[in-house]
N, C-alpha and C positions, 0 to 999 in steps of 0.2 A: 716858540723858539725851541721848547724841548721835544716837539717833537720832530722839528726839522734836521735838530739834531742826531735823531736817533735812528730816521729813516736814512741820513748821511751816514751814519757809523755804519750803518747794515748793509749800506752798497758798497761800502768800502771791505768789508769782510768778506763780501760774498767774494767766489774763486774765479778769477775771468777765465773762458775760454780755452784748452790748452792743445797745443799740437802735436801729435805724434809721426815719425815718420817712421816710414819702411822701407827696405829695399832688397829685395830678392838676392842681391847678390852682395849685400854686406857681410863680414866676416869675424865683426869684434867680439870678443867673448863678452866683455862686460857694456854690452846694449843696455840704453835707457832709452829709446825711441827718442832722441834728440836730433838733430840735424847732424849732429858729427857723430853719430854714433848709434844708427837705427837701428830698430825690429828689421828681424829677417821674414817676420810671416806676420800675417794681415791678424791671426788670430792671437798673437802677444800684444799687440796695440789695443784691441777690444779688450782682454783681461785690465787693460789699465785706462782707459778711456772711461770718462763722465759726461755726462748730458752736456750739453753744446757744444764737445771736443771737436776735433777736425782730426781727423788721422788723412796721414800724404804719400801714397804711393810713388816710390821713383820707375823709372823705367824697368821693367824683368816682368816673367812668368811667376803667378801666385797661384801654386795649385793648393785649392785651399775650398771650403766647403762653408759659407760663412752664414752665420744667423745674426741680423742687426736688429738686438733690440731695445736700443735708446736713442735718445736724442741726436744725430751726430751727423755731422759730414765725411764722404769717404768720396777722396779727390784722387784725382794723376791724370797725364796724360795720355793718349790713345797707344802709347807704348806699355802702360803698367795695365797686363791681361790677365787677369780673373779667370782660371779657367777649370776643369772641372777633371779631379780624378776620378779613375775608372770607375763608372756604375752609378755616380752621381745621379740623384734626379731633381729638387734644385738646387741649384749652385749658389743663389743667394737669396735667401730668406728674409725680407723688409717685416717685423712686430714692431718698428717704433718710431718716429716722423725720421726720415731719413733723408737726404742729399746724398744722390748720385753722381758726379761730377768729373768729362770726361775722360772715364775707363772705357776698356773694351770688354766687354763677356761674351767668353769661347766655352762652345760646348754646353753639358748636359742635356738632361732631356727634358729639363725647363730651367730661362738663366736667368731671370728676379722673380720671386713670387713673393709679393706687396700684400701686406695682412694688417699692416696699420696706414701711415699716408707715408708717400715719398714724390721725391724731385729728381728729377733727373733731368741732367744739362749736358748734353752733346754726348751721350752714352752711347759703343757702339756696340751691336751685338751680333755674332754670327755663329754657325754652327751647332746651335740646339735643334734636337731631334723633333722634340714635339711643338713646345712653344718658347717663341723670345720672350717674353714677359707677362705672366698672368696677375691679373688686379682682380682679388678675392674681394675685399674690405676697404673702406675707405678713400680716400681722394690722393688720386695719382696725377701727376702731373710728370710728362714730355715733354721739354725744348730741344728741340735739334737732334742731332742724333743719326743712327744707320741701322737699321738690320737687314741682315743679308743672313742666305741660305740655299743649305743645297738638297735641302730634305723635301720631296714635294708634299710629301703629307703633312707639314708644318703649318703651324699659327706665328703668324710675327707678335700681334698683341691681343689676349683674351682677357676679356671684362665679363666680369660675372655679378649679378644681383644686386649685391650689395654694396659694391665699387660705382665711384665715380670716376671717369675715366676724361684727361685733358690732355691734348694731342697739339703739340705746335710745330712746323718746321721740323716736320719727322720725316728721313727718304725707309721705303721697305721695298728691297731689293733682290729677287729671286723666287723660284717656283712653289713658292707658297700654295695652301689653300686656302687660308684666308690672311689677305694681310692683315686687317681690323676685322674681330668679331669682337659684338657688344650682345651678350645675353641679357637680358633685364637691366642691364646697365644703363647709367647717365653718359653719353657719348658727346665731346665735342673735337672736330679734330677741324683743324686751320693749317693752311699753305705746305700740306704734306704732299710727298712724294711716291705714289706707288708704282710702279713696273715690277711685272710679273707673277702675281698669283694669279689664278686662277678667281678669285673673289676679292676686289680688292678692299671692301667695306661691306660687315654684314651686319646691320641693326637690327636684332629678331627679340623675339620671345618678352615684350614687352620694352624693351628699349627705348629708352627718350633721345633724341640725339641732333647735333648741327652738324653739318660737313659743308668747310666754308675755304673758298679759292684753294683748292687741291687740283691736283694733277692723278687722274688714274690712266692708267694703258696697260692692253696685253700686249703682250712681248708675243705669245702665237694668234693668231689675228684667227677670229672667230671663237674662241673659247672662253668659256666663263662668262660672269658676270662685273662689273665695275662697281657697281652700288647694286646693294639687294637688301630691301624690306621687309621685313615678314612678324604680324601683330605687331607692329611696333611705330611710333611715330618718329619721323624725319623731317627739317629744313635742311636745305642743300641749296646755295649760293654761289655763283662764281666758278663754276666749277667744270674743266674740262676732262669728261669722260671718254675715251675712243679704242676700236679697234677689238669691244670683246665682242660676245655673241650677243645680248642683251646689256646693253649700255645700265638702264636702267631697270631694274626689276621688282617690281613691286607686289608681293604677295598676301593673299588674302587676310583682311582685319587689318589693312595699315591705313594712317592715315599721314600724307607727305604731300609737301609743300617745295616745289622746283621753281628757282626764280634767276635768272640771268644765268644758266649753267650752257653749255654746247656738250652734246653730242653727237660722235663722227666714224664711218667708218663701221658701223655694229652690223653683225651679218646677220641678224636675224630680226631684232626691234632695235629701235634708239631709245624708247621706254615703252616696258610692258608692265598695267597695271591690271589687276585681277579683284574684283572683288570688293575694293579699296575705295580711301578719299582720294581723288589728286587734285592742285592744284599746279597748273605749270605754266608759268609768266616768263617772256620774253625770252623762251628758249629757242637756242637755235639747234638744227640736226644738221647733216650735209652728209651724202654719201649713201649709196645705194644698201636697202635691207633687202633679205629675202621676205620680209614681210611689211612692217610698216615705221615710217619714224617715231608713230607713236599707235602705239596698239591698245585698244579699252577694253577690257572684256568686265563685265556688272559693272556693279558701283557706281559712284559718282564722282564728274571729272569735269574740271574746265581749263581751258588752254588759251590764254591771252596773249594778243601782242607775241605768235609764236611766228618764226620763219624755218620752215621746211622746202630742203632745196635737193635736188634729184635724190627723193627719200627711198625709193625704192617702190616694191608691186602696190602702195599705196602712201599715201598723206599721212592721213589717219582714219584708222581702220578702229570701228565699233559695233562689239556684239553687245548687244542688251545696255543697260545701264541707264543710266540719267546724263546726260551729257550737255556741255556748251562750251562752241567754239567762237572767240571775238576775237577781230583786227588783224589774220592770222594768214599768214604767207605759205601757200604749196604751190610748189613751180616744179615742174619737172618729174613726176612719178611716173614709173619706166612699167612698160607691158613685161609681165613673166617669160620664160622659153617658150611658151606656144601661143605669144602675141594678145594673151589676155590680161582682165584686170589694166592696170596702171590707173586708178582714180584719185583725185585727190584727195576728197571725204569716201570713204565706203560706211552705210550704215547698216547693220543686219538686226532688225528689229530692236532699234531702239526703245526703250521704255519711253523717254523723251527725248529732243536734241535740237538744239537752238545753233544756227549758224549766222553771226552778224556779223558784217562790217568785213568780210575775208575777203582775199583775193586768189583765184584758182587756175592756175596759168600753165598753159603749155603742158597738162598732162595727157598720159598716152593712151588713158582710156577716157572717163566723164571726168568733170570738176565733181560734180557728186551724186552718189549711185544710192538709194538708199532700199530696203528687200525688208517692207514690211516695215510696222509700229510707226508711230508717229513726230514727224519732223515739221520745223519752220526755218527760212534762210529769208536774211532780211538785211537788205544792204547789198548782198554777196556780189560780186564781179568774175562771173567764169568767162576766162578770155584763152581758145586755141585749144581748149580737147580736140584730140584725133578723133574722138567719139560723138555720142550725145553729149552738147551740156553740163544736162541734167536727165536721170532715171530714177525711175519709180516703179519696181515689182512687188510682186507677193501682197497687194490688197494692202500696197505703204497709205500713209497718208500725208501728204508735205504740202505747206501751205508758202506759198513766195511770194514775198513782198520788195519792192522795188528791188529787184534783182537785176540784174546785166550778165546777157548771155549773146556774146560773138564768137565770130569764126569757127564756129568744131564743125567737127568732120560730118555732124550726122543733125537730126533737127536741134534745135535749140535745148528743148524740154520735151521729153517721150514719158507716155506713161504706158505700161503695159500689165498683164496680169492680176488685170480688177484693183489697178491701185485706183487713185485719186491724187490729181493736183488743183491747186485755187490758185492764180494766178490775179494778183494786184499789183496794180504802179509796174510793171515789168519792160525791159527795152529787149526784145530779142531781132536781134540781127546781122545779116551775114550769115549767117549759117547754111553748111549746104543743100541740109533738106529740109529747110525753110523753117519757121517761127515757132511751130509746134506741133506733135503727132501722138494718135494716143489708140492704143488697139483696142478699139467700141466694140467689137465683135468677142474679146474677152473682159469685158465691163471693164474697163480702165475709161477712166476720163477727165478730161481737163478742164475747169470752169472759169470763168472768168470771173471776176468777185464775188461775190455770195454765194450765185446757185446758173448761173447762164452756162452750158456746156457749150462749148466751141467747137461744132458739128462737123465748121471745117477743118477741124485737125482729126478725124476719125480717119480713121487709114483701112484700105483694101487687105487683107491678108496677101496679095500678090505682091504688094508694095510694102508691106511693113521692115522697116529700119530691123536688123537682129540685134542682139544684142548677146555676144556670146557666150558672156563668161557673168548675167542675171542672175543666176544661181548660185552662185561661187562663195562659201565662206572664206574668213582670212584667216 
């Protein structure tokens, strides 16, 4: 009993809570930061605030240069602006758990820089030179909110090393260069809004990070990137990317994980991975590249359950690497300006490469074209190349298993240039130069299960099918 009594007496002593308010355009002389009688500067309510206080912004201009470092909430509405006299660089200094609560920050040449943790709820910021809000240290957290800018060499939000960085319901609005960058940072950002940088999320330099049902777009179509990775690990969910140069860009040492995202409209790749891990589950692309809806160069990649629809001069396009495509829709990939290329797979000396269960339809050069190293398609369904089927140069080696190959423009399955094809359980038909052709006279040849060459697909060099654009890297 005495002690319950004593822990009573102690909460009753302790000082609840206390609120101060300001107002820019108060005029009493004897201010006590009361409601009838506030601070006129944000910096007299900090001289008298204590750990849990609330200080209350009413509507006016606070040009004022503020360091927060205790406990506290600092409130108003998007009328009471925080904004920064001449020469400022940042305008508000977060050392201690803080509540941001929405204010606007105008100006300087950085407008929070967070050194301990802080909150912020529907905070908008505009007009900083370099960056809207830099997270040095500790765990920040975003709800809602705006930044906007007219600076193009600007950062909306920089995350550095030691920062964890949490993004909810955030719009970043204007010619940024980067909207989110996360150096070595902890990144997760959810149902955000970007239009307009030129980058609109960059996970590098060791970066752990989510990015989950956001919206990114360029505002100039072909520029920049949407999401870019670089050494640093990524999941990305739900998520629609469109209208930069590479949608998705993934740069060497990353490893990222793409599942249910679209992207649309990328003038150059829909996602270009280099080097890297990928995984990319039920993604969808749409919209002509200059290059490919998903381009592999090294590394190791596999692409599930994806749908690729008039992707551009290829499907997906793979130099080198370890690779595996399953379940996986290309329909419609368009010949370049001199009527070449349009394949749905292109592979250029794969390390490995597994294609199961896809469907390859209606593109405008082969369903799949592969120039050396070694492949298997098992399942596949190539229906309506303008082209061969399927090809095979540069001494490739692909082995097909119950495949379906109709209507293309040219044999079913062509091998040339001392490739090799094996040919199992396979249906080819319809095609207009018949079932299959293979150039014997430069060691290419087609076998029918184990080891039997099928004599009658050797082709005359007077007859041989060309194939224009065999050589062609992407």
């Amino acid at each position: 009993m005495a002690v319950a009594t004593l822990a009573a007496l102690l909460l009753a002593a302790a000082p609840s809570p206390h609120r101060w308010f300001v107002d820019a355009r108060a005029l009493a002389s004897d201010a006590d930061g009361s409601a009838a009688r506030p601070f006129r500067r944000v910096g007299r309510a900090l001289e008298k605030a204590a750990d849990g206080d609330e200080i209350v912004l009413r509507t006016g201009l606070y040009e004022e240069q503020l360091i927060l470092e205790r406990q506290l909430t600092l409130s108003g509405p998007p009328s009471a602006v925080i904004s920064a006299p001449e020469g400022t660089d940042a305008l508000v200094t977060v050392a201690g758990e803080v509540v941001l609560s929405g204010l606007s920050v105008r100006g300087g040449e950085v407008g929070v820089v967070v050194r301990g943790g802080a909150r912020l709820e529907s905070v908008s910021f505009s007009g900083q030179r370099q960056v809207g809000l830099r997270a040095e240290r500790g765990h920040t957290e975003i709800r809602g909110g705006q930044i906007s800018a007219s600076f193009a060499k600007g950062i909306g939000i920089e995350a550095l090393p030691s920062a964890e960085l949490d993004v909810r319901g955030l719009s970043i609005d204007g010619p940024f260069r980067f909207g989110i960058r996360a150096r070595g940072a902890q990144l997760s950002v959810e149902e955000a809004q970007i239009e307009g940088p030129q980058v609109s999320i960059a996970c590098v330099e060791g970066c752990r990070g989510s990015v989950r049902g956001s919206s990114l777009f360029a505002t100039a179509h072909g520029r920049g990137a949407g999401l870019v990775v670089g050494g640093a690990r990524l999941a990305a969910q739900d998520n629609l990317i469109s209208h930069f140069e590479q949608c998705v860009a993934i740069n060497a040492g990353s490893s990222v994980v793409l599942h249910d995202n679209v992207t649309a409209f990328c003038s150059l790749d829909g996602i270009a991975s280099v080097a890297s891990e990928l995984s990319a589950r039920n993604h969808i692309h749409v919209g002509p590249s200059l290059n490919a809806g998903i381009q592999i160069i090294g590394g190791r990649a596999t692409v599930d359950e994806g749908v690729l629809l008039a992707p551009g001069t290829f499907g997906i396009a793979i130099r080198n690497g370890q690779v595996e495509i399953r379940g996986t829709c290309i329909r419609g990939a368009q010949a370049d300006r001199e009527g070449d290329l349009g394949d749905g797979v292109y592979a250029h000396r794969p390390e490995s490469l597994t294609v199961a269960g896809a469907l390859l339809e209606s593109n405008a050069g082969s369903g799949l074209t592969q120039l050396g190293g070694t492949a298997r398609a098992v399942g596949v369904e190539v229906v309506g190349s303008r082209g061969p089927g399927v090809v095979t140069v540069q001494e490739a080696k692909l082995e097909l298993s119950g495949v379906s190959v109709a209507r293309s423009g040219g044999p079913g399955v062509l091998a040339l240039n001392g490739s090799q094809i094996r040919l199992r359980d396979g249906r080819l038909q319809g095609n207009r130069d018949g079932a299959a052709a293979a150039r014997c006279d430069q060691g290419a040849a087609i076998l029918a299960g184990a080891s039997r060459r099928l004599d009658e697909a050797c082709l005359e060099v007077s007859r041989t099918p060309e194939r224009p654009n065999a050589g062609a890297a992407p």
